[in-house]
C-alpha positions as CSV (number, residue, x, y, z in Angstrom):
1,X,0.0,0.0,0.0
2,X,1.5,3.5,-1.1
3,X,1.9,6.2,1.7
4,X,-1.2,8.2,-0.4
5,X,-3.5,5.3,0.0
6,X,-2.7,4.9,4.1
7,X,-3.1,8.3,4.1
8,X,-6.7,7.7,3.0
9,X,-7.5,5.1,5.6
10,X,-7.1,7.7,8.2
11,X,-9.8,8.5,10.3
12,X,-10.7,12.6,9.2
13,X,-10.1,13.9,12.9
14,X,-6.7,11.7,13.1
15,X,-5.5,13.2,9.6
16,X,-6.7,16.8,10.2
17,X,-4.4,16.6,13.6
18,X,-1.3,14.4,11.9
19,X,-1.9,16.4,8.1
20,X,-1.3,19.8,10.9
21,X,1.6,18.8,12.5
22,X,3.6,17.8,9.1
23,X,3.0,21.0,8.4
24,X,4.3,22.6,10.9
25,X,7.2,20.1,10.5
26,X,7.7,21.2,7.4
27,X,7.6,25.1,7.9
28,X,10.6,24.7,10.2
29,X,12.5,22.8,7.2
30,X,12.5,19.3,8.9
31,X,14.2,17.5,6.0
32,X,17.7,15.1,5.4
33,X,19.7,16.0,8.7
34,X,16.9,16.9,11.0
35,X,15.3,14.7,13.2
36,X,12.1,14.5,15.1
37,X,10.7,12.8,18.2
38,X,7.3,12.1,17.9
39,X,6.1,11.4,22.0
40,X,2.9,9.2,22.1
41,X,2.9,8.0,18.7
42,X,0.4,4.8,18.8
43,X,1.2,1.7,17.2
44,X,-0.1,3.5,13.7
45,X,3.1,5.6,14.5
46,X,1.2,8.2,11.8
47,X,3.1,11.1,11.5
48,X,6.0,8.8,9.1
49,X,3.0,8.9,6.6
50,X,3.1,12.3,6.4
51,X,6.4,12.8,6.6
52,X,8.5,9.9,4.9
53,X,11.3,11.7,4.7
54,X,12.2,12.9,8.0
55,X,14.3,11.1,10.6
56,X,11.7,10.3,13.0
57,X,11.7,8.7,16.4
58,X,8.5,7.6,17.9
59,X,8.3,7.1,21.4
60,X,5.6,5.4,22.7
61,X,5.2,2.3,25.5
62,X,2.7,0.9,23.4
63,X,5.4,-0.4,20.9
64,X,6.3,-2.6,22.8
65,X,6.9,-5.9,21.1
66,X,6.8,-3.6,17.8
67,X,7.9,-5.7,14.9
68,X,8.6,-2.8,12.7
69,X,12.3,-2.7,12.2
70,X,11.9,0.1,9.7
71,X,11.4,2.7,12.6
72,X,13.5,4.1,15.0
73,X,11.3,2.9,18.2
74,X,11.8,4.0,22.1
75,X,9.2,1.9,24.3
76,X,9.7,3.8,27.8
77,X,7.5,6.0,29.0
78,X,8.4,9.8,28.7
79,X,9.1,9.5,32.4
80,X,11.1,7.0,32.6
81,X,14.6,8.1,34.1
82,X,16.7,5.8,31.6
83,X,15.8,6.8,28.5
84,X,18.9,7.7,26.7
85,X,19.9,11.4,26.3
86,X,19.2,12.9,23.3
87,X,18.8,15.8,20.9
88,X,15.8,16.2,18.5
89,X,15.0,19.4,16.1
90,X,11.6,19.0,16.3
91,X,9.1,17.4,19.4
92,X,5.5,16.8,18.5
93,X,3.0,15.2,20.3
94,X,-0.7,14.4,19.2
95,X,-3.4,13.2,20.5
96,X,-1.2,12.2,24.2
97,X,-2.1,15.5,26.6
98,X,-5.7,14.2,27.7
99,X,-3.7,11.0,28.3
100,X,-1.4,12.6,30.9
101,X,-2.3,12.6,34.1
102,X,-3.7,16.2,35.5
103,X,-0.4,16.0,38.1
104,X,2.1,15.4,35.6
105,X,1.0,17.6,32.6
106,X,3.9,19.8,33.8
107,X,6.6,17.3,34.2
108,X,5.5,15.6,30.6
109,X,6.1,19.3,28.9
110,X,9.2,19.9,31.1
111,X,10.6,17.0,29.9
């Protein structure tokens, strides 16, 4: 299946949200050499479609046991103290805030 015809098979509220985001992406010239980190991603890991170019990371505990070796994949939780220090151009998040827990919407943005 082409990325065009996933694309289709997106729910409208999912693609309005995703369809966003790559723009945003795009405005601030993610491209070869930029990287992204995509927190909350869902096993659909959606924004790639939209952006098949960039160097994305999804990060998401719900990959766990992903079999897609085609993505870069980080299965802790945003809280967890190991994950490995890094550097991303770009953070982007959809559809994960209401998901947060009211006492640690600040430490998810802090971090």
């Amino acid at each position: 299946m082409s990325a065009e015809e996933a694309k289709k098979r997106i729910i409208f509220d999912q693609y309005s949200r995703y369809h966003a985001t790559a723009e945003v992406c795009a405005l601030l010239q993610t491209g070869a050499g930029n990287s992204i980190l995509d927190i909350g991603s869902g096993e659909a890991c959606l924004l790639g479609q939209f952006l098949p170019e960039a160097d994305i990371t999804f990060l998401d505990p719900l990959l766990t046991g992903s079999v897609r070796s085609d993505l870069k994949i980080i299965t802790e939780s945003i809280f967890d103290t190991s994950l490995p220090e890094a550097a991303f151009d770009i953070v982007a998040s959809v559809d994960t805030f209401e998901h947060i827990p009211p006492d640690l919407r600040q430490t998810f943005l802090d971090r």
